[in-house]
N, C-alpha and C positions, 0 to 999 in steps of 0.2 A: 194693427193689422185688421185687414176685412175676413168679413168670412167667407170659405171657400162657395165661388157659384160662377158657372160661364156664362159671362157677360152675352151681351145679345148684341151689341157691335163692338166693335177690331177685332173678333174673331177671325181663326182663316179657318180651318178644319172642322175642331169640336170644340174650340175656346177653353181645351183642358190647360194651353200654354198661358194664353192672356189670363188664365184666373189664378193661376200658380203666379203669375207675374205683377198682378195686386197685390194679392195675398205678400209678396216677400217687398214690394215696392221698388222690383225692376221693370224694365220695359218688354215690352213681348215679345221685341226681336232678341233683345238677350236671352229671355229661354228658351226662344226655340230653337238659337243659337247650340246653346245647352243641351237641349233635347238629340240635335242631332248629331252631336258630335259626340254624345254618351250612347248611341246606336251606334257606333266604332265599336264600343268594348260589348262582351259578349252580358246577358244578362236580358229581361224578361222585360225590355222596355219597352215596347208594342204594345204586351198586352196589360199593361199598366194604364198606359196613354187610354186602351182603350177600357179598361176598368174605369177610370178615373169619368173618364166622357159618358158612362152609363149610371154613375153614382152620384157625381156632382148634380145637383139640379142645376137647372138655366134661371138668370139671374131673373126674368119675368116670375118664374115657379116660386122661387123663395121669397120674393116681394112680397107676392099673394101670403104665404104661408104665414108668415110673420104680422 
């Protein structure tokens, strides 16, 4: 498994899906597939997506770092 960082292309949004989707080594339409069809059931997944988009670094950031 990689480690968690949103990539800087196949993004659409904030690349929180495409880096969740390395990380587990499915495709990015399957999580977002995921993503949105677990915004059906009730629960705090908005602001997850968007924790997740503000915490992850971007895959140029952690390049650098390491």
């Amino acid at each position: 498994m990689t480690a968690l960082a949103r990539p800087t292309h196949g993004r659409m949004i904030g690349g929180v899906c495409a880096s969740l989707a390395q990380r587990f080594g499915t495709s990015a339409t399957t999580m977002r597939v995921i993503f949105v069809a677990s915004c059906l059931l009730p629960g705090p997944q908005f602001l997850l997506y968007i924790a997740l988009w503000v915490l992850l670094p971007s895959e140029d950031k952690a390049r650098r770092a390491w």
